[in-house]
N, C-alpha and C positions, 0 to 999 in steps of 0.2 A: 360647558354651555348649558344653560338650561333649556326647557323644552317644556311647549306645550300644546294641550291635546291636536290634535291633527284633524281638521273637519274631514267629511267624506267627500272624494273627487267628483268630480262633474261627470264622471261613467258609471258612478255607482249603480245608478237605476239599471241602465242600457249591459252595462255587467250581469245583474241579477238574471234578466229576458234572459242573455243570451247562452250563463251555466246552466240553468233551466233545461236550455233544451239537450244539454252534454248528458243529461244521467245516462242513455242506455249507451252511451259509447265510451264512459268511464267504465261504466260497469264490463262492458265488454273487454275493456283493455287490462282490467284487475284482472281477470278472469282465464283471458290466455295470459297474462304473465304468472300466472300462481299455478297453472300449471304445466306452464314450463321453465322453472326456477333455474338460475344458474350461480356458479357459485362465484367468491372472490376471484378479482380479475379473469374468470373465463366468462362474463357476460356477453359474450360475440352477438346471441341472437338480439336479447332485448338491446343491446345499444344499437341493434341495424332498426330494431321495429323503430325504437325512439327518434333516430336520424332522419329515417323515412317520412315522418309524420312532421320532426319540423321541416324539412325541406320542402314538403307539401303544402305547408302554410307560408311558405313564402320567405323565410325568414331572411336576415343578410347575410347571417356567414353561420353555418353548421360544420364544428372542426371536431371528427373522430379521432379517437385513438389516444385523448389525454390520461395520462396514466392507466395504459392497455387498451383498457375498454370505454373512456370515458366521452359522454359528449358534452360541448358546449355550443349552445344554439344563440345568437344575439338579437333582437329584435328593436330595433330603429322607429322609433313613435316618429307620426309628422308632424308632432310641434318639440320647440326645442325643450330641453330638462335636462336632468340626471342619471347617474345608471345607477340602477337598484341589482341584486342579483337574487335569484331563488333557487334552492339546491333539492334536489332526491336521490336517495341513495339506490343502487339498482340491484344487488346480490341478495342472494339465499344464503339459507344456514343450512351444514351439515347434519340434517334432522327428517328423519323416516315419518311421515305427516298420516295421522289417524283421524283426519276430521272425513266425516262421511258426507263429502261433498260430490256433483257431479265432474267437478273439475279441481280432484286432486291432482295432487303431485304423485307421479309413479314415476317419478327420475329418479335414476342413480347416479353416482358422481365417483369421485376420488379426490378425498382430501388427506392432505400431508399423508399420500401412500396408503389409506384404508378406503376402501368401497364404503360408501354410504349412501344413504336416501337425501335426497335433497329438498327442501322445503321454502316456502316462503314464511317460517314462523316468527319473523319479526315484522313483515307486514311492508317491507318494502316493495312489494307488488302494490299496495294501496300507494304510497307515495309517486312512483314512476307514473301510476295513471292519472293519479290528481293532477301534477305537474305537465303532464300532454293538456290536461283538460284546464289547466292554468294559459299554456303557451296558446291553445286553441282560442281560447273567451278571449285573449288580448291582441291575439293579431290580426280577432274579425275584426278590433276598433283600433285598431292601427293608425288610423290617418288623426282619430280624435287622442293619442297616446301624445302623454309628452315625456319626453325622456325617453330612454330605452330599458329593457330588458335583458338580463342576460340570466340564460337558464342553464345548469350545472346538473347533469345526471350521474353522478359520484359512483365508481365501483368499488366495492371490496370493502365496505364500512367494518363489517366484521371480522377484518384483521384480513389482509395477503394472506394466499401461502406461506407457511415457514421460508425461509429463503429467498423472498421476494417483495420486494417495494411496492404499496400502491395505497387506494383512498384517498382521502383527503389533503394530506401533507402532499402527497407523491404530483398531485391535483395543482395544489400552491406552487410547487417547483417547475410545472410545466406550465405557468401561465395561465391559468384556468379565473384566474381576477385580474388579467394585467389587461389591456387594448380592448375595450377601457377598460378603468380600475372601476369598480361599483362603489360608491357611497358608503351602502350597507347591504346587509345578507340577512336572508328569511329563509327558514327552515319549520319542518313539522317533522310530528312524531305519533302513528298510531296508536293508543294507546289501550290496554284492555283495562286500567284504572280507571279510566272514566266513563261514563256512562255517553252512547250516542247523542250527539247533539250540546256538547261542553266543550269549551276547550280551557286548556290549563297553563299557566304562563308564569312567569317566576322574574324577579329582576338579579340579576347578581348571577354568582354562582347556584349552580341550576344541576348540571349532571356531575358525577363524579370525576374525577382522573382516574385512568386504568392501568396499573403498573403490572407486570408478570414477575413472579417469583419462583427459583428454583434453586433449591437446597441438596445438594449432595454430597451423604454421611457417609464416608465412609469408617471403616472397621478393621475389623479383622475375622476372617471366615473361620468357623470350628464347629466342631457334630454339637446337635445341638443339647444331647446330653451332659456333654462337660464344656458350659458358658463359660466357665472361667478359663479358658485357653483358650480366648480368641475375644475381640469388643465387639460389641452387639449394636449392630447399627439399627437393628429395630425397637429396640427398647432406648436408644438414643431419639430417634426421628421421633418415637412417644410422646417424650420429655420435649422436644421442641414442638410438637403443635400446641401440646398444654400450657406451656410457657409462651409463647405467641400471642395466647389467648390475654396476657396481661400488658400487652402492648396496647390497646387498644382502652381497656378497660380500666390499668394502674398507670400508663403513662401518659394521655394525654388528653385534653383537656377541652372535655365533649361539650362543655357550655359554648365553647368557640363555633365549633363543626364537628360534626358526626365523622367516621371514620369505618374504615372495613378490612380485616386480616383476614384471611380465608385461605387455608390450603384445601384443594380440592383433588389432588391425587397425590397417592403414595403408592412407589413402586419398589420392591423386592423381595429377594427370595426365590426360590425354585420349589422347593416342598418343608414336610414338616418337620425332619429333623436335622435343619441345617440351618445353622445362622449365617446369613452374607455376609459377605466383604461390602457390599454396599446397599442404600436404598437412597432413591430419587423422590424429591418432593416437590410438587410445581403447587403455585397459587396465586391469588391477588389480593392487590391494597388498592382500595379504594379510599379518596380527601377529596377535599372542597376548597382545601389549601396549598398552596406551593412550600409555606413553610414550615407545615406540618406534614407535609408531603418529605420532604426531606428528613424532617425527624424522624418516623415512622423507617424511614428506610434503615439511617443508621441503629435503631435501636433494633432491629430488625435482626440486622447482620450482628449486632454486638451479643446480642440473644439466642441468638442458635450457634454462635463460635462458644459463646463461651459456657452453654450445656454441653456440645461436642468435647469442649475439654476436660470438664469435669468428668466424662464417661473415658476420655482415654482415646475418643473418636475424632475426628475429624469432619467441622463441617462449613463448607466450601457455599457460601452465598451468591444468587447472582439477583438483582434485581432489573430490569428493564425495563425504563419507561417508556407507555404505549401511550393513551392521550390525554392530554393536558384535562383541565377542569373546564366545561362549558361556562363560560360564563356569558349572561346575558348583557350587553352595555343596558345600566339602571336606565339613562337618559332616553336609548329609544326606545326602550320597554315602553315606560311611563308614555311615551310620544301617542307610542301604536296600541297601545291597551285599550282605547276609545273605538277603536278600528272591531280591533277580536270583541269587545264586548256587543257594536253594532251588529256585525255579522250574525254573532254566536245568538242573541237575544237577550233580552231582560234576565238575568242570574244565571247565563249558561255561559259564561267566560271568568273563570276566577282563579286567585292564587294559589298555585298546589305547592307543597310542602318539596323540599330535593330529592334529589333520584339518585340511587347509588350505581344504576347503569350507567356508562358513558357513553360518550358518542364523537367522535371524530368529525364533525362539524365543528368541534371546537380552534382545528385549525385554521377555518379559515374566521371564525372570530379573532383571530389573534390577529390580523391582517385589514380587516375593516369590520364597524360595528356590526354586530351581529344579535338579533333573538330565534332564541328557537323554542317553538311551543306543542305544546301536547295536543292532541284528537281524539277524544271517544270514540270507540267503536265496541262497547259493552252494549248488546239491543237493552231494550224495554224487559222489565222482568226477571233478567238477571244482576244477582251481586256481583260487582266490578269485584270486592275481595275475593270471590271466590272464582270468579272467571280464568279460565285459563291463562297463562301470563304470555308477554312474549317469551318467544324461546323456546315455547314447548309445543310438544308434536299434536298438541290439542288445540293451539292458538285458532280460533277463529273470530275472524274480524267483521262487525255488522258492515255490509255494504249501502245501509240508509246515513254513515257518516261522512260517506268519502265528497258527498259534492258539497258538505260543509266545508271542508278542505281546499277547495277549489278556490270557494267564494272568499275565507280565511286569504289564501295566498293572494288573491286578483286585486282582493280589496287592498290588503296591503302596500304592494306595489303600487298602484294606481293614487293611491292615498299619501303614500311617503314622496311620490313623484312630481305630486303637482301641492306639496305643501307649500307656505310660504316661506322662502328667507328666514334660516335665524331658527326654524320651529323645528326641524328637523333636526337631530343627532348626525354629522357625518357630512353635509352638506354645508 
């Protein structure tokens, strides 16, 4: 279906007033969320703050508990439409936070078994507030709303616990798009690439796919003076990250889509003069492809078996796919690109190049058209290159970006909702 540009709804103006007056209670709600961070699937507080706050707006049906911690809030415009959906993700990262704020994180947690500090350094505290202050602006105009709303506060984006289902997928399987089904789905993304006041959007494939990798060489254990009575599983694991390194670079075929090998831990050994019997290697691969997502695995495994045997070693492959490739449908991109350029201003909404981060939104694109775009939050003055990134215990996000975020979501929906027949993607 083709599609085109989408005017701005008949709330646009009466939306503007009324984020307007949201700044000091977005800001307040970043503010206690980031400093009381909670990790995958234990988000118990912030999904009661969030529940509280739609039921307080009056919403139709407010259902806790989807995949753990998750909420889903519905909102019933009083003229008839479509259901659109817009999603925020609610957990912390496993990250001891150095920003010299009044309202750091001084929480500790436990993940897969270690004590650590816990953070908001992917900024998913900005999205939970934006999205209250999204649900907020659209249910003061409720009666002039057509279609509904349905708003998705997503736990555990950053992967469950080991040993435990949840996020996005976990979201799909419990119904989190079904009664009713939305049309299509809008997502945002904090971003320290971009400068305050941009936003960034992409048609197509957009974030990576995120697979886990883990290699385990085994050998044979002997003192490490006499190597040759016993196979050396660390001078084997050597030879397979070097060799790795040619998967990416000799086999495939970067004019298509970019790609990503990465081992990022290796384990073995006990001291210095002992060669193990084994060493563990975990990592990931990052595509933009499903069919080069697949190659990459098999040359993958074909690559480190058969260094393993040339050493006399043994090495034991396990790959796991985590999530799919975001991809944006081209058609409501193009649709809603008129929207994010209104809101953003004259040159502050443009194409930014792929992300090799992923993101688990991409599930429920796989389910109904989906965009998901990027947010400055780099202030004035500083290089977005060298700004701290997400992920790190420095991440700090300008709070002059987040009611752009707001305006971004409101308008969206509002705009996809009261489009005409035929001009919308998914409708």
């Amino acid at each position: 279906m083709t599609s085109a540009a989408i005017p701005a709804s008949s709330l646009a103006a009466a939306l503007d007033d009324t984020i307007a007056g949201l700044a000091d209670a977005v800001l307040a709600w970043r503010r206690d969320l980031h400093a009381n961070p909670e990790l995958g699937n234990r988000e118990f507080r912030t999904a009661a703050v969030v529940a509280e706050h739609l039921r307080a707006l009056g919403l139709d049906e407010v259902r806790t508990g989807v995949a753990h911690t998750g909420v889903v809030g519905l909102l019933k415009g009083g003229l008839p439409g479509p259901v659109v959906a817009l999603r925020a993700d609610m957990d912390a990262l496993p990250v001891t936070e150095e920003v010299d704020l009044p309202f750091a994180s001084k929480v500790r947690g436990t993940w897969n078994g270690q004590e650590v500090g816990v953070m908001h350094a992917c900024g998913h505290d900005c999205h939970v507030a934006i999205l209250m202050g999204v649900a907020q602006a659209l249910a003061t105009h409720r009666a002039q709303l057509r279609g509904s709303v349905k708003f998705i506060f997503q736990p555990a984006e950053e992967t469950p616990p080991e040993g435990e289902d949840g996020g996005a997928k976990m979201m799909v399987a419990e119904g989190a798009l079904e009664n009713p089904v939305p049309r299509a789905i809008f997502g945002l993304h904090v971003t320290s690439f971009l400068p305050t006041g941009v936003i960034g959007y992409r048609p197509g494939p957009t974030m990576a796919s995120s697979d886990k990798l883990k290699i385990d060489v085994h050998g044979s254990q002997t003192h490490g003076a006499a190597p040759w009575k016993g196979v050396d599983p660390i001078v084997t694991a050597a030879q397979v990250v070097l060799g790795l390194q040619t998967v990416v670079s000799r086999t495939i075929d970067l004019t298509e889509e970019p790609a990503v090998v990465t081992i990022g831990a290796i384990n073995g050994g006990v001291r210095e003069n002992i060669i193990p019997d084994r060493v563990e290697m975990r990592g990931t691969i990052r595509t933009f492809n499903e069919d080069m997502r697949d190659a990459i695995h098999e040359r993958v495994k074909t690559l480190a078996e058969a260094i393993g045997t040339g050493n006399r070693a043994t090495c034991r492959v396990c790959i796991t796919k985590s999530y799919p490739v975001t991809v944006n449908d081209p058609a409501l991109t193009e649709a809603m690109a008129p929207t994010l350029r209104r809101v953003a201003g004259e040159g502050q909404a443009r194409v930014v190049p792929k992300v090799t981060g992923s993101e688990d939104f991409s599930f429920f694109q796989r389910v109904v058209p989906g965009l998901f775009f990027f947010l400055g939050v780099t202030e004035p003055g500083r290089d977005p290159r060298t700004a701290a990134p997400n992920h790190s215990p420095r991440c700090k996000g300008d709070e002059d970006g987040l009611l752009l975020g707001v305006r971004a979501l409101a308008h969206i929906a509002c705009d996809y909702l009261e489009a005409p027949a035929g001009s919308a993607p998914g409708r």
